[in-house]
py3Dmol code that shows the C-alpha trace and the ligand (Angstrom):
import py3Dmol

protein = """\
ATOM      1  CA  UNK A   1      28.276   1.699  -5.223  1.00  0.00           C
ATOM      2  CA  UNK A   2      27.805   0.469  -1.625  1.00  0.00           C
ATOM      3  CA  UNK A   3      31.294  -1.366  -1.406  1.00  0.00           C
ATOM      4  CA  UNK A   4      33.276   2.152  -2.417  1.00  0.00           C
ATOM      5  CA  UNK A   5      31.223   3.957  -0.084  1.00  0.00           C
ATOM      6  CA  UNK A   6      32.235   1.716   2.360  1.00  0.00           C
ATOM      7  CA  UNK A   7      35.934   1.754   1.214  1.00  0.00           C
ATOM      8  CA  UNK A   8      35.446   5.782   1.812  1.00  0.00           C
ATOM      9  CA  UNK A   9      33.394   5.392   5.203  1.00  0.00           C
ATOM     10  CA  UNK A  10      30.559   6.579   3.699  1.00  0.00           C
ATOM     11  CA  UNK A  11      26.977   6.174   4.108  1.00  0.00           C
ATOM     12  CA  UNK A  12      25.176   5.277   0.761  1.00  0.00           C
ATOM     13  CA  UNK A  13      21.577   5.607   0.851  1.00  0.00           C
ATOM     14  CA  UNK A  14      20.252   3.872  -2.970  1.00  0.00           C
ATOM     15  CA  UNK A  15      16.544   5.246  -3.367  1.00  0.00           C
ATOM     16  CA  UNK A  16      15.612   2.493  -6.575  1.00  0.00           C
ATOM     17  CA  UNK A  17      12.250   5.006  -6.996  1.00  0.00           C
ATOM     18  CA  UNK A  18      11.152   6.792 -10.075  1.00  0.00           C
ATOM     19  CA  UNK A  19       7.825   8.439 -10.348  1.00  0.00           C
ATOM     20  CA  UNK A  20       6.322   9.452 -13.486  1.00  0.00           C
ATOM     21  CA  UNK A  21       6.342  13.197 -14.637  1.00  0.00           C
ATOM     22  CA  UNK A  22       4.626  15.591 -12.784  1.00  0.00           C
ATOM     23  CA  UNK A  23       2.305  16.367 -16.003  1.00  0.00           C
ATOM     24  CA  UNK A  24       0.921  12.641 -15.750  1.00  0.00           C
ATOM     25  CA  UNK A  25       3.415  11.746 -18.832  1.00  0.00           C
ATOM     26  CA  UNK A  26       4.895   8.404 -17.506  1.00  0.00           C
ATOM     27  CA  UNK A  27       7.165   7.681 -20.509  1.00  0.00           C
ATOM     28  CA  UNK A  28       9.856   7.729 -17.829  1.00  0.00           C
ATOM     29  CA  UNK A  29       8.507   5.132 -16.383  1.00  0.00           C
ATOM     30  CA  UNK A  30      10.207   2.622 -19.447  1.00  0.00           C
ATOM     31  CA  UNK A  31      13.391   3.180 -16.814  1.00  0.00           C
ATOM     32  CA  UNK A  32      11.876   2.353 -13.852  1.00  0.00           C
ATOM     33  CA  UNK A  33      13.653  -1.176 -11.847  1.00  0.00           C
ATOM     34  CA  UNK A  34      11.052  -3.894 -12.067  1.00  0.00           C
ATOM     35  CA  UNK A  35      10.051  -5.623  -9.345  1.00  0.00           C
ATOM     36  CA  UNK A  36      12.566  -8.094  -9.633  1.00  0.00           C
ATOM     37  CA  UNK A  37      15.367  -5.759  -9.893  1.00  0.00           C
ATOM     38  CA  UNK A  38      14.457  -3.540  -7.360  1.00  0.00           C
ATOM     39  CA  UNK A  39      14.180  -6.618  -5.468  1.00  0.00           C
ATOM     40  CA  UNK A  40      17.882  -7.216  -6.202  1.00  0.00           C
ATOM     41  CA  UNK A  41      18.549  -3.592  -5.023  1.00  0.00           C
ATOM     42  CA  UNK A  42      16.793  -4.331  -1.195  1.00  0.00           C
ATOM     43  CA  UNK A  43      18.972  -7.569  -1.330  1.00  0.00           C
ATOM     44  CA  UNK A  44      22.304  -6.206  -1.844  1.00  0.00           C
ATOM     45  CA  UNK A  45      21.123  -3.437   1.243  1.00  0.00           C
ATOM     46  CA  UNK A  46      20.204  -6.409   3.048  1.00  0.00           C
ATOM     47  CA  UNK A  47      23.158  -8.185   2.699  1.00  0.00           C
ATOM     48  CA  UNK A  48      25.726  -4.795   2.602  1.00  0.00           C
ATOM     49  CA  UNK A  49      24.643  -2.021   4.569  1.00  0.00           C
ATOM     50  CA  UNK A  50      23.081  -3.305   8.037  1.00  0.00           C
ATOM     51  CA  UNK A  51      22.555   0.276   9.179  1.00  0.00           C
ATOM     52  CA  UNK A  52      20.378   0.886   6.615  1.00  0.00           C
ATOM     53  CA  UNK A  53      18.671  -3.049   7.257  1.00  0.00           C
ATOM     54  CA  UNK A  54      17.996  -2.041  10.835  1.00  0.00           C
ATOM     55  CA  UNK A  55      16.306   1.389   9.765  1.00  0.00           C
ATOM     56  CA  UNK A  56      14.038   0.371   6.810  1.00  0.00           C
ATOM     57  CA  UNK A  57      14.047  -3.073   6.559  1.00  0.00           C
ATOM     58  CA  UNK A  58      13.568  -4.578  10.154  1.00  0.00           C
ATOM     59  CA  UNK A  59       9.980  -5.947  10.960  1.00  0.00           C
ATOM     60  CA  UNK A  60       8.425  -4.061  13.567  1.00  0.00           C
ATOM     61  CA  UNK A  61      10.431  -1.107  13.242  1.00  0.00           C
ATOM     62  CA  UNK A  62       7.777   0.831  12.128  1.00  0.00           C
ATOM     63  CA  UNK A  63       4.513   1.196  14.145  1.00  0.00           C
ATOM     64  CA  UNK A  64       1.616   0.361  11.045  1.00  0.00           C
ATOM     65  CA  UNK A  65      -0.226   3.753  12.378  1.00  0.00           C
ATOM     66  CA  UNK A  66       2.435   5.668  10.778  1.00  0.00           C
ATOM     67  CA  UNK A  67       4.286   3.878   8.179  1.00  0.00           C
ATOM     68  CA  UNK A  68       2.439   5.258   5.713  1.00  0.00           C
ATOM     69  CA  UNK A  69       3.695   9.056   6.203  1.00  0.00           C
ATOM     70  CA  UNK A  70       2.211  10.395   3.287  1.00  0.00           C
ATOM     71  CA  UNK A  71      -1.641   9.919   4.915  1.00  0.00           C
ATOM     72  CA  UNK A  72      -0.627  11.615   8.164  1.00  0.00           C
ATOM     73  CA  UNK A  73      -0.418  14.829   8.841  1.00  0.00           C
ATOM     74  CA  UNK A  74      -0.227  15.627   5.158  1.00  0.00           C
ATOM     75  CA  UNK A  75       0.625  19.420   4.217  1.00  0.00           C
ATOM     76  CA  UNK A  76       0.402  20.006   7.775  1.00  0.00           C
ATOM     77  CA  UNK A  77       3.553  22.393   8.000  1.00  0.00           C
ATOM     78  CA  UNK A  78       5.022  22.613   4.597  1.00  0.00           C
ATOM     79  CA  UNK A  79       3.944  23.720   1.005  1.00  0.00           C
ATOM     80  CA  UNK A  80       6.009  24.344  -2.253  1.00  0.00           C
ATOM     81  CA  UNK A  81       5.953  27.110  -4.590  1.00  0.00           C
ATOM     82  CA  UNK A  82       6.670  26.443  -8.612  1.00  0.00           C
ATOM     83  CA  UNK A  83       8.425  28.381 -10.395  1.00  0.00           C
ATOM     84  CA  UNK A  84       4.857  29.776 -12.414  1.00  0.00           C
ATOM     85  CA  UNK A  85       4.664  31.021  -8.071  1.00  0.00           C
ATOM     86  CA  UNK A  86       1.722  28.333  -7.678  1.00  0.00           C
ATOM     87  CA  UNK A  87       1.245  26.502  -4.368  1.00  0.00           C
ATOM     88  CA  UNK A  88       1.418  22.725  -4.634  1.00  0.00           C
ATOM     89  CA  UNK A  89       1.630  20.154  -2.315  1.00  0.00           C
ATOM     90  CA  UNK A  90       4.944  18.678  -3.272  1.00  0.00           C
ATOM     91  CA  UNK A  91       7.725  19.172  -5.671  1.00  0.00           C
ATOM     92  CA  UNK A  92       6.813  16.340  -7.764  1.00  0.00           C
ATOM     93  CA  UNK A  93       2.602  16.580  -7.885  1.00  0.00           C
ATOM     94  CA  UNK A  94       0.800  19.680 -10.047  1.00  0.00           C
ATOM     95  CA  UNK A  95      -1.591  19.841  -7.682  1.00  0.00           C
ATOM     96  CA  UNK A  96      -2.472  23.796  -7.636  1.00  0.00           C
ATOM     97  CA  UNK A  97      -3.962  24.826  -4.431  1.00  0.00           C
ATOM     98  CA  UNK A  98      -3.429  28.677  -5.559  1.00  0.00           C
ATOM     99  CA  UNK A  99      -2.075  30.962  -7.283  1.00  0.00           C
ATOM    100  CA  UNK A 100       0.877  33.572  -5.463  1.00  0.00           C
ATOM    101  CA  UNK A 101       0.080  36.273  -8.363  1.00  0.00           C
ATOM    102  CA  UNK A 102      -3.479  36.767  -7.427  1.00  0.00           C
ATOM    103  CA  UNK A 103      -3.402  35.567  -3.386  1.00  0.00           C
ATOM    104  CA  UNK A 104      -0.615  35.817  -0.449  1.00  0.00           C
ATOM    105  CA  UNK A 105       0.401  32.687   0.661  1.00  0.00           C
ATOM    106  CA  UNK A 106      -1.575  33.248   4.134  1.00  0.00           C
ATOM    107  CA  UNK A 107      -4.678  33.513   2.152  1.00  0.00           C
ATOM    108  CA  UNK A 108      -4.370  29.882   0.040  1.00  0.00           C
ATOM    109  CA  UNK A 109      -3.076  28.329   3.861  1.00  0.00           C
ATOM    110  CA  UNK A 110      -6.110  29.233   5.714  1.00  0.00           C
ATOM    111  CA  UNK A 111      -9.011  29.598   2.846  1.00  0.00           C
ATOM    112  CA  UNK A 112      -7.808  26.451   0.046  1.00  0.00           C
ATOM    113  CA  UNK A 113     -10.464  24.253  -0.003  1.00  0.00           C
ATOM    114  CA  UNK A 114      -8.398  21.721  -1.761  1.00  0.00           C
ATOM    115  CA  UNK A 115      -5.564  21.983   1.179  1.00  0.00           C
ATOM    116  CA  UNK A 116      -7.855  21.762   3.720  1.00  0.00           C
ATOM    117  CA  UNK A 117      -9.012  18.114   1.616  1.00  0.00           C
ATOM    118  CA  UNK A 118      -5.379  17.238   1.613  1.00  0.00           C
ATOM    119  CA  UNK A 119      -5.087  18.005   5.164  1.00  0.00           C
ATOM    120  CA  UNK A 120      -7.614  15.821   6.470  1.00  0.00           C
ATOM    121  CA  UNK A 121      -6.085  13.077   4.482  1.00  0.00           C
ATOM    122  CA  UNK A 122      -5.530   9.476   6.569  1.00  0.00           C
ATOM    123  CA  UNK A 123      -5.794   5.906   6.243  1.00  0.00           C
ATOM    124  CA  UNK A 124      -9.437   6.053   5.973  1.00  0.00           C
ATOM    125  CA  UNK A 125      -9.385   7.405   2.575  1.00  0.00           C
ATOM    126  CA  UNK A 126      -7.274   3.960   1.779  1.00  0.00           C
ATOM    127  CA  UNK A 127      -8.962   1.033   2.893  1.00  0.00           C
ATOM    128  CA  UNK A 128      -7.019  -1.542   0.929  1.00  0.00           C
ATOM    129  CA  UNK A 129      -4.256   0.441   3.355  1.00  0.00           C
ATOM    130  CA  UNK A 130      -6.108  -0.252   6.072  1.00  0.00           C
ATOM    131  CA  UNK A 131      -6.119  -4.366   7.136  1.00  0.00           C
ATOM    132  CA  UNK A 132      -2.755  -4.540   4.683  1.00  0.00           C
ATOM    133  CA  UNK A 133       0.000  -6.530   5.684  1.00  0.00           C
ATOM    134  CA  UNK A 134       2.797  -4.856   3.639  1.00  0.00           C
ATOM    135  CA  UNK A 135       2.070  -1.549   5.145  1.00  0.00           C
ATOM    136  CA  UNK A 136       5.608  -1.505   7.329  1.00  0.00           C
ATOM    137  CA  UNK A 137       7.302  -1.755   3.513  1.00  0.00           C
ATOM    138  CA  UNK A 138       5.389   0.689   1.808  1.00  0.00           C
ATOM    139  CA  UNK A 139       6.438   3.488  -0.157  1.00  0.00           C
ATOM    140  CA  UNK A 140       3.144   4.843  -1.377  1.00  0.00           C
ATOM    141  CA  UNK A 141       3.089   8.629  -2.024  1.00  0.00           C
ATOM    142  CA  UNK A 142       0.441  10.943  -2.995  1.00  0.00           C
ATOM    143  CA  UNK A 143       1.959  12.691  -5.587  1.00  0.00           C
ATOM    144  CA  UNK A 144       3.250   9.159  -7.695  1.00  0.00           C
ATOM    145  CA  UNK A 145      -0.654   7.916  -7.189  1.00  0.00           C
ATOM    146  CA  UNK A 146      -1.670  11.311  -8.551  1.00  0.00           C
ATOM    147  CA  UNK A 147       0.847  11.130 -11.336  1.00  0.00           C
ATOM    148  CA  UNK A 148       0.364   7.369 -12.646  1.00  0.00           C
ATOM    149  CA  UNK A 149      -3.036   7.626 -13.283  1.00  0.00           C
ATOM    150  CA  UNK A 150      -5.066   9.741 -15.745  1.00  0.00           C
ATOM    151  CA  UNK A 151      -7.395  11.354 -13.975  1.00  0.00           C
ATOM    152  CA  UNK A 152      -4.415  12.666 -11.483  1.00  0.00           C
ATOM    153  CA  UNK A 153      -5.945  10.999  -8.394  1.00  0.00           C
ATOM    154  CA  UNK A 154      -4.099  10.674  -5.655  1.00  0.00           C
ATOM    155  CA  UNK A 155      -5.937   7.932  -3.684  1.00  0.00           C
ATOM    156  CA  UNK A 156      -5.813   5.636  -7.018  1.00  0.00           C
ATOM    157  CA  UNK A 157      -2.535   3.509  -5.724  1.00  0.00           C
ATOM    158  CA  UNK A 158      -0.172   2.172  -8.355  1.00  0.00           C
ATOM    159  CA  UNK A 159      -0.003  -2.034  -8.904  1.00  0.00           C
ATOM    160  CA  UNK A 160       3.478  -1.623  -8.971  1.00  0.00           C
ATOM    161  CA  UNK A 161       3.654   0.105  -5.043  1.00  0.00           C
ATOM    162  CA  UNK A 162       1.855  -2.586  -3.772  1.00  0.00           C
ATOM    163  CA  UNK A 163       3.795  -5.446  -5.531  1.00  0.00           C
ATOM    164  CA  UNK A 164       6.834  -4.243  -4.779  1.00  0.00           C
ATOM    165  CA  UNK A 165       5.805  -3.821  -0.830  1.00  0.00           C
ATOM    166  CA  UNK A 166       4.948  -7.261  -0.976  1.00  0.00           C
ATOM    167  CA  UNK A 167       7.844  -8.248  -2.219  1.00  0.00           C
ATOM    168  CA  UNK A 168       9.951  -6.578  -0.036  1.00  0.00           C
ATOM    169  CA  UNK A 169       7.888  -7.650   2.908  1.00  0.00           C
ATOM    170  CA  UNK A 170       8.665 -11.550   1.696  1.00  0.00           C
ATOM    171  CA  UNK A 171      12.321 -10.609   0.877  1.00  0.00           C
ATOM    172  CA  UNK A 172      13.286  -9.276   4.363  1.00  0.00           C
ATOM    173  CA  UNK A 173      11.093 -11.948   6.775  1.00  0.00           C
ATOM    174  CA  UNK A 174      12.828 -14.374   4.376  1.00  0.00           C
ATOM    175  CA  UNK A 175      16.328 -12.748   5.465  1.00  0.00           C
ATOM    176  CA  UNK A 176      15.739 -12.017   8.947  1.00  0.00           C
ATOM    177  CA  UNK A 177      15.058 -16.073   9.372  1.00  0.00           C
ATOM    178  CA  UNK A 178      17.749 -16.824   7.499  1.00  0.00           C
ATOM    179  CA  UNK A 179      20.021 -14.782  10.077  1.00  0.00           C
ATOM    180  CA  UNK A 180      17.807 -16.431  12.732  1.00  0.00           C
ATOM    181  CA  UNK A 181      19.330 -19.814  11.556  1.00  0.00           C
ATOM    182  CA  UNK A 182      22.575 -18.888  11.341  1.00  0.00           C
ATOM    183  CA  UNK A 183      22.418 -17.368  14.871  1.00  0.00           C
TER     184      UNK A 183
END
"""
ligand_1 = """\
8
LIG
S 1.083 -2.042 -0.174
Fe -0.685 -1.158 -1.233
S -2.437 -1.683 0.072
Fe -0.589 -1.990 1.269
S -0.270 -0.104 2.419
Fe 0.887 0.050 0.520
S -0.450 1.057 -0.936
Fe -1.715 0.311 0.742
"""
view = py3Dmol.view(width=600, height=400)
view.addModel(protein, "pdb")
view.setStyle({"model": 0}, {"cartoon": {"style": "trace"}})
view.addModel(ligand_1, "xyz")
view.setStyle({"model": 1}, {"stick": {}})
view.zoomTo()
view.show()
């Protein structure tokens, strides 16, 4: 995919996520790349697509206190509506913070207890996040924690998010002083 985009001049993105379904089923799941291949996905990037190495993939590019997105400023200036018109956090987490058939939107934005939760969200509330050293290569999201666990927590994180950071953590220092070398 990345050599006929680049035949075309395009830009090709690959995203190698899948989350499990929003009502906790994670059958899906059985599809997702494991960490091996996904690791095979970040290598052809790597060695393919260096506009895309220098955005995601370069040490230092992100500053720790906000590589984790998803525990800053969370819900801070959007929310999504279903289609049952419920208010949820994101597209892919069933996370009802009220009801549009029984409350305007203005009401659930300033009087939602569980938004105002979610909106006080940060790195505190992770504290394996905290001192970790994969944080630059993390894709950690609310919504997947909510959805990969029974209970629909959202601050239960997934093995699987923080072997794969790891990985690609190893993968791309492992790169970077391999260019060194060559250099
Ligand atoms: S890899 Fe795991 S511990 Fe590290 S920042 Fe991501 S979710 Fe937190």
């Amino acid at each position: 995919m990345l050599s006929f985009a680049r035949e075309l001049n395009l830009r090709s993105v690959p995203d190698n996520i899948i989350m499990p379904q929003s009502n906790r089923n994670c059958g899906n799941l059985e599809y997702r790349l494991d960490i091996d291949e996904a690791i095979q996905v970040i290598q052809d990037i790597l060695d393919n697509d260096t506009a895309y190495d220098a955005e995601r993939f370069s040490p230092g590019y992100h500053n720790p206190d906000t590589a984790l997105p998803c525990v800053q400023n969370f819900c801070q200036n959007t929310l999504c509506i279903n289609a049952k018109g419920e208010v949820v956090p994101l597209p892919e987490w069933d996370h009802v913070l009220g009801d549009l058939k029984k409350q305007t939107l203005r009401d659930i934005w300033k009087n939602s207890s569980k938004l105002k939760r979610l909106q006080i969200i940060s790195l505190e509330d992770f504290p394996k996040c905290q001192s970790c050293h994969d944080i630059e290569f993390c894709g950690m999201s609310l919504g997947q924690n909510a959805n990969e666990n029974e209970a629909g927590d959202p601050f239960i994180i997934p093995k699987y998010i923080c072997e794969l950071a790891k990985a690609t953590r190893e993968l791309v220092h492992s790169h970077k002083n391999k260019q060194k070398e060559t250099t």
